[in-house]
N, C-alpha and C positions, 0 to 999 in steps of 0.2 A: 830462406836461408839466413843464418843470425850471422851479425857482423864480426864475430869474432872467428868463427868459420871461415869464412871468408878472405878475412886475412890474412889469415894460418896458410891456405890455399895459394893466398899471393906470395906470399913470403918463400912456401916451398917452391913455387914455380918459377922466383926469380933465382934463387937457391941453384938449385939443380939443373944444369943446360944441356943433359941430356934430351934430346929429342920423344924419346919415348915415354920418359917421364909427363914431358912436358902435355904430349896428347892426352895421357892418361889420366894427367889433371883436367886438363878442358873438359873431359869424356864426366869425368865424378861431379867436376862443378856443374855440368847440363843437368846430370840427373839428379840431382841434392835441389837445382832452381826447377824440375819437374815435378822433384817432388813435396816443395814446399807451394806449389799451385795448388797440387793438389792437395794439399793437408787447409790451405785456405777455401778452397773447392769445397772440401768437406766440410770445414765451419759454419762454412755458408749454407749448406745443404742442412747441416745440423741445426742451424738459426731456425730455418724455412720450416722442419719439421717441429720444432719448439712451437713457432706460431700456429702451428695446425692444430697440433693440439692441444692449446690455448684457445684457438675457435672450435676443436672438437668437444671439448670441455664445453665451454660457452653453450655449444646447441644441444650436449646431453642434458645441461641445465634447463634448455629454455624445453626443451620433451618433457623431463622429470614436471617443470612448471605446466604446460599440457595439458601433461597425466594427470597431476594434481587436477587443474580444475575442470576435465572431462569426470573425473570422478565426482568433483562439486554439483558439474552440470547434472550428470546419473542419478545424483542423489534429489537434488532440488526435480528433476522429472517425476521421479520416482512418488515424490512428498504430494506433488502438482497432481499426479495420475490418482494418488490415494485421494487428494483433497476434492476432486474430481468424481470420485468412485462415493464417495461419502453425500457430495451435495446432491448427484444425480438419485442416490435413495430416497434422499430428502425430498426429493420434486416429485419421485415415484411415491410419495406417504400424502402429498396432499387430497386434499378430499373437493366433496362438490359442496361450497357452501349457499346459502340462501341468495345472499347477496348478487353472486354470479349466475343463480340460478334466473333472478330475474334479468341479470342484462342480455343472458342469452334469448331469455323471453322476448324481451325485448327485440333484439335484435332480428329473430328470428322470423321478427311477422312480414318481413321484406318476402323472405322466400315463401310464406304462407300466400304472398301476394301474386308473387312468380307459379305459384302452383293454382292457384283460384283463377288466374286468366288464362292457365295452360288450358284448365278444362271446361272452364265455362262456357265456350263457343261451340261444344258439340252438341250438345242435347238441344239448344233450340235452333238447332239449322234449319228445321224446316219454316220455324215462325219470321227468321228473319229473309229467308229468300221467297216466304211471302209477301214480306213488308218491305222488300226492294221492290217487286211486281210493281206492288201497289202505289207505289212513289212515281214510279219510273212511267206507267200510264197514263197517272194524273199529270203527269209533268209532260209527257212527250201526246197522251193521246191514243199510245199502243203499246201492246202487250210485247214484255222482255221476252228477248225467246231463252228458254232452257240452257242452251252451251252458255251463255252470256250471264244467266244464272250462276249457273254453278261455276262459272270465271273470277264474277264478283262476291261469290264467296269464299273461293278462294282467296281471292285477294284479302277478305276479313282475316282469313287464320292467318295467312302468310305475311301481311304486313306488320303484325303481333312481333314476330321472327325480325323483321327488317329493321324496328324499334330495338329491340335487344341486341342488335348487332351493335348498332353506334352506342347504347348505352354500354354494352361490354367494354367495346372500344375503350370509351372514353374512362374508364371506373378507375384505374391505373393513376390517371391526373387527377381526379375528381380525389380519390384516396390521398394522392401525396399533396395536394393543394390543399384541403379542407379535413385532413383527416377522415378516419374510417366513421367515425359518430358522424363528426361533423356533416361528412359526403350524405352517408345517409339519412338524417336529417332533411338536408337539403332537399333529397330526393322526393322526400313525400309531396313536395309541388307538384313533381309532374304526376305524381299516384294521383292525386285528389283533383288534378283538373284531366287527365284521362277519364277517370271514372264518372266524372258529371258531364262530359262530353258525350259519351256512351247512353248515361241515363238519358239526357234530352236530344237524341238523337230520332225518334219518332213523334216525340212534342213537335221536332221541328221539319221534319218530316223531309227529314236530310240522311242519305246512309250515306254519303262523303264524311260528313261530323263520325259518321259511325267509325270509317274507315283512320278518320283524322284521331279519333281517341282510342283506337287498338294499336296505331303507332304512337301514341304519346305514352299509354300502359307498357308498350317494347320497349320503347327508354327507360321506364321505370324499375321496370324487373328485369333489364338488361344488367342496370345499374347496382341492383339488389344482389344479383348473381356473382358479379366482380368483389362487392363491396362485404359481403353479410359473411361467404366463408372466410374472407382475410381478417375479420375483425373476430369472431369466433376460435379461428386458429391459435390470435396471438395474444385473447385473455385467456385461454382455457391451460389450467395442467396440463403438464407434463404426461403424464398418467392418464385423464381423462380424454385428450385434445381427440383422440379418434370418436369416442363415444357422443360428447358432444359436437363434434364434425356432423356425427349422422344424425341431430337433431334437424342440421340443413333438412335434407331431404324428408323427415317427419313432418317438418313445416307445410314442404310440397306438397304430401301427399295428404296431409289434414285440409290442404284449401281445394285440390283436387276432388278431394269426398265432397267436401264440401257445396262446390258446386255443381257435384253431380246432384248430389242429393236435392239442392234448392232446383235444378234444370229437370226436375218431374213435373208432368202435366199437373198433379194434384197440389199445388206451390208455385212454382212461378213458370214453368213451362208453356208458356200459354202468349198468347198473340198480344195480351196488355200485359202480360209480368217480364217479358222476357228484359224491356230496358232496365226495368228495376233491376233485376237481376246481374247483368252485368254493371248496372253502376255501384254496386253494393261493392266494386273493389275499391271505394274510397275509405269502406270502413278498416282494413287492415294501417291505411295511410296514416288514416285519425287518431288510429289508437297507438299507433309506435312513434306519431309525432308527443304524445301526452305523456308516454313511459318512459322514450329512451333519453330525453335531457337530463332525467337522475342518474344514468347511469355515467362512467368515467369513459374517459378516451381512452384510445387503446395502448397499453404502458409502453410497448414494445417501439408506437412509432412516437408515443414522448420523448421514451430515452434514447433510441438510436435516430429517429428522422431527427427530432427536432432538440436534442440533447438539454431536456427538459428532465433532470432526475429527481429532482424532488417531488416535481406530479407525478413523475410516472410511481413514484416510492407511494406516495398519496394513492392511486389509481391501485397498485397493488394491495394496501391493506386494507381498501373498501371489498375489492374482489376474494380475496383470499383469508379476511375476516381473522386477521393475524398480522400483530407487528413484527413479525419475522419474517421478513422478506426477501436477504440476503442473496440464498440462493439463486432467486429467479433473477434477481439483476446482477448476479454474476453471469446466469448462463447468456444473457441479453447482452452483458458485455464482452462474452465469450466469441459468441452470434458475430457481436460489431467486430472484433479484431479479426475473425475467419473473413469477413466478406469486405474489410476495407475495401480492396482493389476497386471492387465495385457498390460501392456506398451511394453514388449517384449515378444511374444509370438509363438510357435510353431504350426505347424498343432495340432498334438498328441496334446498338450496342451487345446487345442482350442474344440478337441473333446470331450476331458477328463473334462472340464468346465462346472461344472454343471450350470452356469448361462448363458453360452452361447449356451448351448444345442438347449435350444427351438428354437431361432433365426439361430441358424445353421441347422436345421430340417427343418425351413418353409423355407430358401434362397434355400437348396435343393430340395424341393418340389417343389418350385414356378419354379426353373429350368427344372426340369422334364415335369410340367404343361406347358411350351411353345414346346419341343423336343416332349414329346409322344402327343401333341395334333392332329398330324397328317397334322401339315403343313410343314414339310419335304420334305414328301411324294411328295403334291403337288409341291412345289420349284423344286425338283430333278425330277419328272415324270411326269407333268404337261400336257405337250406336249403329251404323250403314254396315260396320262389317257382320258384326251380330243378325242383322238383319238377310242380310246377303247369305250368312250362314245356315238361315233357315225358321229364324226367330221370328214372332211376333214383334212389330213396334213395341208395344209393350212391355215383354220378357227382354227387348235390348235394352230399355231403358235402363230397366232392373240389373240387368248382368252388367252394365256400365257404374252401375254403383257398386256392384260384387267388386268391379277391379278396384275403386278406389276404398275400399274396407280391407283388402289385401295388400295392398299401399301399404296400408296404414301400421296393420296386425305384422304384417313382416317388418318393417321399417324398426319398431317396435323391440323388435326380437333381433336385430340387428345389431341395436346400442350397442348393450352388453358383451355382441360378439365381436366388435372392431377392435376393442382393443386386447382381445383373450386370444383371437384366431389371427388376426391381423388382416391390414388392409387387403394386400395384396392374395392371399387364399381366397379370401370372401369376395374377389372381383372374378377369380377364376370360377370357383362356384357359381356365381352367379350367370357368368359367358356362358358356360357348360349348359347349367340348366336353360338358357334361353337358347341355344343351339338344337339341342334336343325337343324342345316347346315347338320350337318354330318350325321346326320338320311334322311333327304329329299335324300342326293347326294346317299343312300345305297336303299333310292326305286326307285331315277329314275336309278339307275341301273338295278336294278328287271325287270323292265316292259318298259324300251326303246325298246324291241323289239316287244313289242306288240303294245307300241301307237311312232310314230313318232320323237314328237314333245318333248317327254321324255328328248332326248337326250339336249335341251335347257335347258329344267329344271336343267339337271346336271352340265351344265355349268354358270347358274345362282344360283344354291344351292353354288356352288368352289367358285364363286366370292364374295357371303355373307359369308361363312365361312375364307374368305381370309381378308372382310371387320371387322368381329370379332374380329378376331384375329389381326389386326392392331392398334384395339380400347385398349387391354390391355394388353396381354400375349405376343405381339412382344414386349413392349419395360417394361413393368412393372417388371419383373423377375432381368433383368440387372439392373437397377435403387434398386425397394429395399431389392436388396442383399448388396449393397453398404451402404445403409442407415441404415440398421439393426446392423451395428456395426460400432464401435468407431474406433478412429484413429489404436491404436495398433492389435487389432485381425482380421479387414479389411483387410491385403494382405492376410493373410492366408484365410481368409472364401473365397475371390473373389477365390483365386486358387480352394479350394474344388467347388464351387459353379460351377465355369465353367467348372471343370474337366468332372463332373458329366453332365451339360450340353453337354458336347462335346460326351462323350461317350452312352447319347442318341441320340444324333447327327447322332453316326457312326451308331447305331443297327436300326435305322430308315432306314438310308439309304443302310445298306445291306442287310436287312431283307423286306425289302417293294417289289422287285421282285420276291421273293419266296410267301412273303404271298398274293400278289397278285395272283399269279395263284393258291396257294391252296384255296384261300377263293373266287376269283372270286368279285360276285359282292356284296358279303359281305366283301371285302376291307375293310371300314369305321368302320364297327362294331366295332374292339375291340380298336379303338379311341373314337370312345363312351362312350364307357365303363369308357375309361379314365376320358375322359371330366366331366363328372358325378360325379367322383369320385374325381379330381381337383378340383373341386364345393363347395362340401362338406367340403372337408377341408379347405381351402380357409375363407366358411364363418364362420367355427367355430374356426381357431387358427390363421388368418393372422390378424394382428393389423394395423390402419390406420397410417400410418406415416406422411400424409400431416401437415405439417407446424411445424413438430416435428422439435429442435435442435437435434443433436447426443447424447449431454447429455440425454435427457429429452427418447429420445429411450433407452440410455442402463437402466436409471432408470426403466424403463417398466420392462425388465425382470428382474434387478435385486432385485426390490422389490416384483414382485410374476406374476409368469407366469401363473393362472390359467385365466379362460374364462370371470372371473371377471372384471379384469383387462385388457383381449383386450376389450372386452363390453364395459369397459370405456372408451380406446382408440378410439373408433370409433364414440366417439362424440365428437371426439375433435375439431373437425371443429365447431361443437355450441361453445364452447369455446374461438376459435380463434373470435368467432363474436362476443360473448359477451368480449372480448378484445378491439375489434374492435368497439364496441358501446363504449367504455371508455376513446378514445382517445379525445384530444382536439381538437378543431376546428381548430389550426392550421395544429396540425395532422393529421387530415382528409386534410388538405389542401393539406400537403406533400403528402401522399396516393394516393391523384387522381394525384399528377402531376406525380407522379413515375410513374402511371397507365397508363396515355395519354402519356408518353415519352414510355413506352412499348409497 
């Protein structure tokens, strides 16, 4: 109420002494002082609103500011997605050149070496459980009996398996301590003193020495199995990295023929040739100790193990025979920012990783799914089951080098389709056809005695279930165990990955003489069973990884490992070609010439 009011009020009130006036005044002054509360009530309320929207203001601005740079962000993704879309062309246009072509050579004679002791101890079983007899009488005085026999050669195949177990193991350390050259390198020690262990093992007329250097050869090619696809993986294209994955297994299967072919009576099969024969695995030792020091280390763990860019820049333009290297040590460092978290990482860690789980579940599997498919068996017994089947010694011999020429000729026929069909098809392929093999080879078992001509069947059933298994499960396993993880969790998974392989390795091959004669000529059966069941899994959680970066795989599981997301993986191939439809004409131009130089 304003003081002039006021006074007016007092003046009339002392004014006037009427009584009723006088209330009348009181009554007006109350409401005049109510209602200048509230007229200050209202100011205040009015202030309160002014501030609001002064801070309403304020936070439209700071949205508008936002908007603004969610739009900046959209657009720099956007640029990142194209720039992205453009380099992965680039790595799809690279070709095979000379230079890479020999370090793959090079490298590759590790698993040349892993396959030449797979199968070199079948064909002279019978000359070396001769030349235990013969040891064991002159030393003891009395003849080995039979079970004890065929125990201690057992133990020749399976201690093979028990070497590869700890070299698997260890391949993980051996990789991150010495690099992938360097590990293998290394490695060729124990190849070259394996192999002369083996050679004078009846000079000295000791099959302990024999036994001591097919576990020294286990560590070898235990070590070769961990070390040869991880180093293969991460010089090879983008483009090529499947095709050259499956020269692994060419490797195998060229030293596998290999020593079938030398373990015929007419060559070294023979009661003096047989040590030669297996000491001759020093020669793969010798020759990749003399080749591979030319080659580079491997760029991948330069630049992200050992944050080495200028070699690893060096190391790519020997390999890819081009100073334009960019791309690949963007995608390398693309790789290293996807998998910081785990840059240094432990087995235990590795396990304990709930994003690495699932990918370390199916590299396991996939390992299992080549060991228990039951082509072990065959490699190690080949010769006894043929025989068993109804063959001549002789004609098993034979039909034991048919499997490893069909190794070889599928293996072959393979390259070209890992990376056109993709991994994962050509593993199912392969399961299928060795499921279906392995059921034909379990009835002409049954009933060779009743028809004849059975006993061909079962040597034609061996050869297409050998031909399957060439097609996917010999070399896909090795390859994407390697692919499924990134620079940092890579040694460890490869160590788990082949540990596990090896040690179905060994129970294959100690377990296949027993459950052959309990199960007879239901042998096959419970690899069926497998097979079937490899299948299954296979199509419902293995994701394709054809033409995937490393990044662009670990994003896979790191953003959600349900069925949804392999389902989408497995069209990625439509992808790649709706890629491949977007390129320029010149980049088609590039494409084919990379394609006609390959």
């Amino acid at each position: 109420m304003s003081m002039n009011l006021s006074a007016k009020l007092d003046e009339l009130q002392r004014g006037d002494r009427h009584l009723e006036t006088t209330v009348a005044l009181c009554e007006i002054r109350t409401q005049l002082q109510e209602l200048t509360k509230s007229v200050e009530s209202c100011q205040s309320e009015v202030s309160e609103v002014k501030r609001d929207m002064v801070a309403i203001k304020h936070e439209l601005d700071t949205v508008q500011q936002v908007k603004e740079e969610i739009e900046e962000l959209r657009e720099y993704v956007d640029r990142l997605e194209e720039h992205t879309h453009r380099r992965k062309l680039r790595l799809l246009e690279q070709g095979l050149t000379a230079f890479l072509s020999y370090a793959i050579f090079a490298a590759v004679l590790g698993m040349l070496q892993f396959g030449y002791n797979t199968g070199v101890i079948n064909a002279p079983q019978g000359n070396i459980e001769y030349f235990m007899k013969d040891v064991y009488k002159s030393r003891y005085g009395q003849d080995l009996p039979d079970d004890l026999v065929k125990t201690f050669y057992s133990v020749v195949v399976s201690i093979f398996a028990i070497g590869g177990m700890l070299g698997g193991f260890g391949g993980g350390m051996v990789a991150n301590k010495f690099g992938r050259k360097g590990g293998l390198l290394l490695n060729n020690i124990l190849g070259i003193t394996g192999g002369c262990l083996m050679w004078c093992t009846k000079l000295a007329s000791s099959y302990e020495m024999l036994f001591f250097g097919r576990f020294i050869m286990g560590v070898n090619c235990g070590l070769n199995t961990s070390l040869v696809p991880m180093y293969i993986s991460e010089i090879s294209p983008l483009n090529l990295r499947g095709g050259l994955g499956t020269v692994n297994q060419l490797a195998v299967t060229v030293g596998l023929l290999v020593s079938q072919v030398l373990g015929i009576e007419q060559i070294l099969g023979t009661n003096e040739g047989w040590p030669l024969l297996l000491g001759l695995a020093v020669v793969p030792a010798l020759l990749q100790l003399l080749l591979l020091p030319i080659c580079p280390e491997s760029p991948r763990y330069l630049l992200i193990t050992k944050q080495w860019e200028e070699e690893a820049r060096r190391a790519l333009r020997r390999l890819r025979a081009s100073n334009q290297v960019e791309e690949d040590i963007e995608e390398m460092r693309a790789e290293e920012r996807a998998q910081q978290s785990e840059s240094s990482i432990s087995m235990l860690e590795l396990i304990c990783s709930p994003t690495l789980r699932t990918p370390l579940i199916i590299g396991i599997v996939m390992q299992l799914s080549q060991q228990l498919s039951g082509i072990n068996a065959v490699f190690y017994y080949s010769t006894d089951l043929f025989e068993s089947s109804g063959l001549t010694p002789e004609s098993a011999k034979f039909a034991t080098i048919g499997i490893g020429c069909i190794m070889v000729i599928m293996t072959l026929i393979s390259i070209p389709l890992m990376d056109r069909m993709g991994r994962r098809t050509l593993h199912l392929y392969g399961l299928g056809g060795m499921f279906i093999f392995s059921i034909f080879i379990t009835i002409s078992f049954l009933i060779k005695e009743m028809i004849d001509w059975m006993s061909y069947l079962s040597v034609v059933s061996t050869l297409c279930f050998v031909k399957f298994f060439a097609m996917g499960p010999g070399s896909i396993p090795w390859m994407i165990t390697a692919e499924l993880f990134s620079q940092g969790p890579r040694p460890a998974a490869m160590s788990i990955a082949v540990l596990v392989n090896w040690i179905a390795n060994f129970l294959v091959g100690i377990v296949f003489p027993s459950m052959k004669s309990a199960l007879e000529n239901y042998t096959f059966l419970p690899f069926s069973v497998f097979l079937a069941l490899f299948w299954i899994f296979t199509y419902k959680k293995v994701p394709e990884t054809k033409n995937k970066t490393f990044e662009e795989i670990l994003a896979l599981f790191r953003h959600g490992n349900g069925r949804a997301s392999f389902r989408d993986s497995r069209l990625y191939g439509e992808s790649t070609a709706q890629l491949s439809k977007e390129k320029s004409p010149s980049e088609e131009d590039n494409a084919s010439t990379s394609n006609t130089n390959l």
